[in-house]
C-alpha positions as CSV (number, residue, x, y, z in Angstrom):
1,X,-28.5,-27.1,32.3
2,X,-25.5,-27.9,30.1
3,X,-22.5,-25.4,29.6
4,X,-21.7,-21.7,30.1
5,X,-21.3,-21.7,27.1
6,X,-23.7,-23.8,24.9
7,X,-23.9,-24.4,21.4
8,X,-25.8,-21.4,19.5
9,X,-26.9,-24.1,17.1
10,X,-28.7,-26.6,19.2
11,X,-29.9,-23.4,20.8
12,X,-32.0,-22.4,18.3
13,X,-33.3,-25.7,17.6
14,X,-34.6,-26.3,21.1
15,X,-36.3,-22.3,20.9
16,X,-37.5,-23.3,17.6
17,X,-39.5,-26.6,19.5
18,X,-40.2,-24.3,22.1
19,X,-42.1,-22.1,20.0
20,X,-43.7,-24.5,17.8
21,X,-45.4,-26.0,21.4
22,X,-47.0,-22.8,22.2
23,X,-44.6,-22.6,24.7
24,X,-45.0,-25.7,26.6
25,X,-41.8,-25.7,29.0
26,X,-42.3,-29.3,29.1
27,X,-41.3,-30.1,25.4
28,X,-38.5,-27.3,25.9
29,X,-37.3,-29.5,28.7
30,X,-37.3,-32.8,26.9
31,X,-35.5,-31.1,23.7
32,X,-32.5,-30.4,26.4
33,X,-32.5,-33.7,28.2
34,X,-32.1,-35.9,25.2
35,X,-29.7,-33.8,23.2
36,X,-26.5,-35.1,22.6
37,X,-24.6,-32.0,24.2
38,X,-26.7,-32.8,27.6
39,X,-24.7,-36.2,28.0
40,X,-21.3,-35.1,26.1
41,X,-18.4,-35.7,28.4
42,X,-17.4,-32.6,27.8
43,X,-20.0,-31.2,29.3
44,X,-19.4,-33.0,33.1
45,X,-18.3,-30.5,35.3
46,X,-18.2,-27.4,34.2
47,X,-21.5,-25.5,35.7
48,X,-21.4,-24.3,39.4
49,X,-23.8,-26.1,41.7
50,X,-26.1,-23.0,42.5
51,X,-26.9,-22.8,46.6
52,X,-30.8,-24.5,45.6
53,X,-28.8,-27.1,43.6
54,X,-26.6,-27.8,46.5
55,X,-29.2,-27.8,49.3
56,X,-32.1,-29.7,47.2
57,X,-29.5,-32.0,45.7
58,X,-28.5,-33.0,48.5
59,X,-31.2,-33.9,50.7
60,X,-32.7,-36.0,47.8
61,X,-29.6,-37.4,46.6
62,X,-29.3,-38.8,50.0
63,X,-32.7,-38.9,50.5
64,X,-33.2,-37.0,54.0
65,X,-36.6,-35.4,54.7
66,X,-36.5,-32.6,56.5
67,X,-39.6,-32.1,58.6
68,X,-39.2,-28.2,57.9
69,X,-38.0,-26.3,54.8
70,X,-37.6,-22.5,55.5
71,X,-34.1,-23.4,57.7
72,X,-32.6,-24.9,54.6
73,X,-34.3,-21.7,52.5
74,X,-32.1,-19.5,55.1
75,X,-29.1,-22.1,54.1
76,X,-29.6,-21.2,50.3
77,X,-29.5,-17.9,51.3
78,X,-26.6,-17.9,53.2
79,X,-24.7,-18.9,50.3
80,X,-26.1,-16.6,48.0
81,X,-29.2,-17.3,46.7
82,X,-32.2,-15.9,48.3
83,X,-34.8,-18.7,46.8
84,X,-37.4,-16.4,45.1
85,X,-35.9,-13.3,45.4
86,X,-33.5,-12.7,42.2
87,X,-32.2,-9.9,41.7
88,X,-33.7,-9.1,38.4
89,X,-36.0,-10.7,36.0
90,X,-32.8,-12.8,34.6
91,X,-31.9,-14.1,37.4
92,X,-28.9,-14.9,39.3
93,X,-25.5,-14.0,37.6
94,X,-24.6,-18.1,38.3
95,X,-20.7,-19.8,37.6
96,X,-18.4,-18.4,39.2
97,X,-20.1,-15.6,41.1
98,X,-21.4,-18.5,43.5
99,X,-18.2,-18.4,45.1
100,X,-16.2,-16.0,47.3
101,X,-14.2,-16.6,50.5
102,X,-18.1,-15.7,52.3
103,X,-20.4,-18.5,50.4
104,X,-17.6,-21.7,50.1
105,X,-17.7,-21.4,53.8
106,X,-21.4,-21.5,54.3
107,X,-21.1,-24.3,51.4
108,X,-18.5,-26.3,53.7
109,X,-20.5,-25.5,56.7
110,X,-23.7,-26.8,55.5
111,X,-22.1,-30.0,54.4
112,X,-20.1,-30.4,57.4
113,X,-22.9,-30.0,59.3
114,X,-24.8,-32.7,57.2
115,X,-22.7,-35.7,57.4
116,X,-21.1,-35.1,61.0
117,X,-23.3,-37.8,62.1
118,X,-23.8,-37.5,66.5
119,X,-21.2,-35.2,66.9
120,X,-22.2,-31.5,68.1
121,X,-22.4,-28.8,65.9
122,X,-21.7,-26.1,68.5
123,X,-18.1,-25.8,67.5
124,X,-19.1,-24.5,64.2
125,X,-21.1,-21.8,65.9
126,X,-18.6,-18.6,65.9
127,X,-18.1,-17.2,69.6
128,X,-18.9,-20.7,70.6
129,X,-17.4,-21.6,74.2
130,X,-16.3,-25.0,75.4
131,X,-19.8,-25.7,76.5
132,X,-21.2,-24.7,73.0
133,X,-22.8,-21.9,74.6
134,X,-22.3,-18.2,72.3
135,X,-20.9,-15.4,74.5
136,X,-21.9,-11.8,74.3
137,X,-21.9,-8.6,75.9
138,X,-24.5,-9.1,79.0
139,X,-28.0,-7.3,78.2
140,X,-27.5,-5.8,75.5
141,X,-26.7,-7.8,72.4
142,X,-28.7,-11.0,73.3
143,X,-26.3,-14.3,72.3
144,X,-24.2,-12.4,69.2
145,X,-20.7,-12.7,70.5
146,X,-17.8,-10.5,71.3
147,X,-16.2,-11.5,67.8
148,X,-18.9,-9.6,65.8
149,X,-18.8,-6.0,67.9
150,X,-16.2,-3.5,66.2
151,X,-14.3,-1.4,68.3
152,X,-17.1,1.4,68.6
153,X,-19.5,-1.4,69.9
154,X,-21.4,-1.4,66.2
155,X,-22.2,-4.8,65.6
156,X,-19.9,-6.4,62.7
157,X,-22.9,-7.0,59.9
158,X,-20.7,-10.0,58.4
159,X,-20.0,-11.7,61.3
160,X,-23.8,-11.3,62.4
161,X,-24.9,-12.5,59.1
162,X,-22.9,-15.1,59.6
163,X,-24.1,-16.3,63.2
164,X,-27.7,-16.1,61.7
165,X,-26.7,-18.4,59.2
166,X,-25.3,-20.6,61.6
167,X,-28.9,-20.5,63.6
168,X,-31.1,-21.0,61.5
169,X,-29.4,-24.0,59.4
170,X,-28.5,-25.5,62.6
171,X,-32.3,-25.4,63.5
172,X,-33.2,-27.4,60.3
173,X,-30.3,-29.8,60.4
174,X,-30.2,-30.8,63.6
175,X,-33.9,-32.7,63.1
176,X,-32.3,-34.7,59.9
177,X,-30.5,-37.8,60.5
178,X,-28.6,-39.7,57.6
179,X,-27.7,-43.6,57.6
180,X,-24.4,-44.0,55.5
181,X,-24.7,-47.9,55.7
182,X,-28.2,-48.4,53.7
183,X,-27.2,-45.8,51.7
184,X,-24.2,-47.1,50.8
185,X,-25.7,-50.3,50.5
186,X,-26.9,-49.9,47.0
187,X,-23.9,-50.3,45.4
188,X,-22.4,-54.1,45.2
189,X,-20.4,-54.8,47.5
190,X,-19.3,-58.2,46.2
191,X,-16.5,-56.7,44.2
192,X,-14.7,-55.2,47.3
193,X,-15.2,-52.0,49.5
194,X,-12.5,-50.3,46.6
195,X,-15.0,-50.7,44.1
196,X,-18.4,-49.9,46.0
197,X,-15.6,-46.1,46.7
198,X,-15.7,-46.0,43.0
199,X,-19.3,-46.6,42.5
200,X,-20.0,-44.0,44.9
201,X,-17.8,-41.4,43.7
202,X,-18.6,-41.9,40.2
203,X,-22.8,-41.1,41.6
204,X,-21.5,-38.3,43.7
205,X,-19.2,-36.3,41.5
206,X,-19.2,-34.8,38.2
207,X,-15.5,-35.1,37.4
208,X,-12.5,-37.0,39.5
209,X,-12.2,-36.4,43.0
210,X,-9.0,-33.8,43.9
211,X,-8.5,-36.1,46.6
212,X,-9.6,-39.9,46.3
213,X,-11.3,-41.3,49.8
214,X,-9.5,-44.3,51.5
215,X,-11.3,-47.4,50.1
216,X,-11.8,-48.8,53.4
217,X,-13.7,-45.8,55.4
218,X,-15.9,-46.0,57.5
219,X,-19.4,-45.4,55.4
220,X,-20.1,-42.1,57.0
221,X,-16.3,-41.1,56.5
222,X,-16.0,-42.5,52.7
223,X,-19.5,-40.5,52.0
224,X,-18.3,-37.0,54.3
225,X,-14.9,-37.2,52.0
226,X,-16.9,-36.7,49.0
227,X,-19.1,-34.5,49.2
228,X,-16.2,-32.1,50.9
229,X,-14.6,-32.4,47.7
230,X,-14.2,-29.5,45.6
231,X,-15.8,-32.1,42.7
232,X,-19.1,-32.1,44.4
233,X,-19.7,-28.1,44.1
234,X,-19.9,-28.7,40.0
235,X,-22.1,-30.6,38.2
């Protein structure tokens, strides 16, 4: 909830509460979300955004309601994290193991796919056609496409994985719609569109953007150049 690495002091204390409750995760909870270390500055970006904090996060940050959630459970998985299904009773390894070349695609993907407001999707699709339409080997393989056969006509289990990532996100987005202006339109806009940037930003990201948004975006633009940044994937 805080840091990697958290203080072994407070620690105890909060275990110590925990214990005295009879183990009531509720007080545990409130022990962490008033302490001091949970609001230190220090302590702003420096955890990993875990797939179910990225996907979850998301949709209620921007408030979007999904009329299904098992595509956005294939989404989480995608990027690593098969939502109920650790890999041991501790859980997922978490940090840096989140990311590899594989998952920070499917992260970009997903959020691509989010904010691209009307356009299509179907050039995200690998083995995607002018037409959108996925290619393949007639009869055989279905719609995977050329790209994911090897040479001996076994079928590439990255590439596939990939495509059925593709799928079955593409399934769940593709009924969710997101309206940048009312969103956008919490923040004061008195002050000038530089300063409702800021506002947003400063909601968005846990530390500085790499790359700061042009003040005068479009909403859907300003809001897609944030949550591309690399800021957004830490909390």
């Amino acid at each position: 909830f805080v840091s990697p690495d958290p203080d072994e002091t407070a620690i105890r204390r909060i275990a110590q509460r925990f214990r005295d409750s009879r183990y009531d995760i509720k007080v545990a909870l409130y022990a962490i979300f008033t302490s001091d270390a949970f609001y230190a500055s220090e302590n702003r970006g420096v955890l990993v955004k875990s797939p179910i904090d990225l996907v979850v996060g998301t949709l209620r940050q921007f408030e979007m309601k999904p009329s299904e959630a098992t595509p956005f459970a294939v989404a989480a998985a995608g990027m690593g994290q098969n939502l109920f299904a650790p890999p041991n009773v501790k859980g997922w390894p978490g940090q840096e193991t989140w990311i590899n070349a594989s998952t920070l695609l499917a992260r970009k993907q997903f959020l691509e796919r989010l904010f691209r407001g009307d356009e299509m999707s179907s050039r995200m699709l690998p083995g995607a056609n002018a037409q959108g339409t996925l290619t393949a080997d007639a009869g055989t393989m279905g719609a995977l496409p050329r790209q994911a056969m090897q040479p001996q006509g076994a079928l590439d289990p990255e590439k596939a994985r990939q495509i059925r990532f593709m799928r079955a996100m593409e399934r769940g987005l593709s009924g969710v719609q997101f309206e940048s202006g009312p969103w956008l339109a919490q923040f004061d806009a008195s002050r000038g569109t530089r300063s409702r940037s800021g506002a947003a930003s400063r909601l968005l990201l846990a530390t500085a953007p790499q790359s700061v948004p042009e003040a005068s975006s479009e909403p859907l633009a300003l809001v897609r150049a944030l949550v591309l940044d690399a800021a957004y994937q830490l909390k």
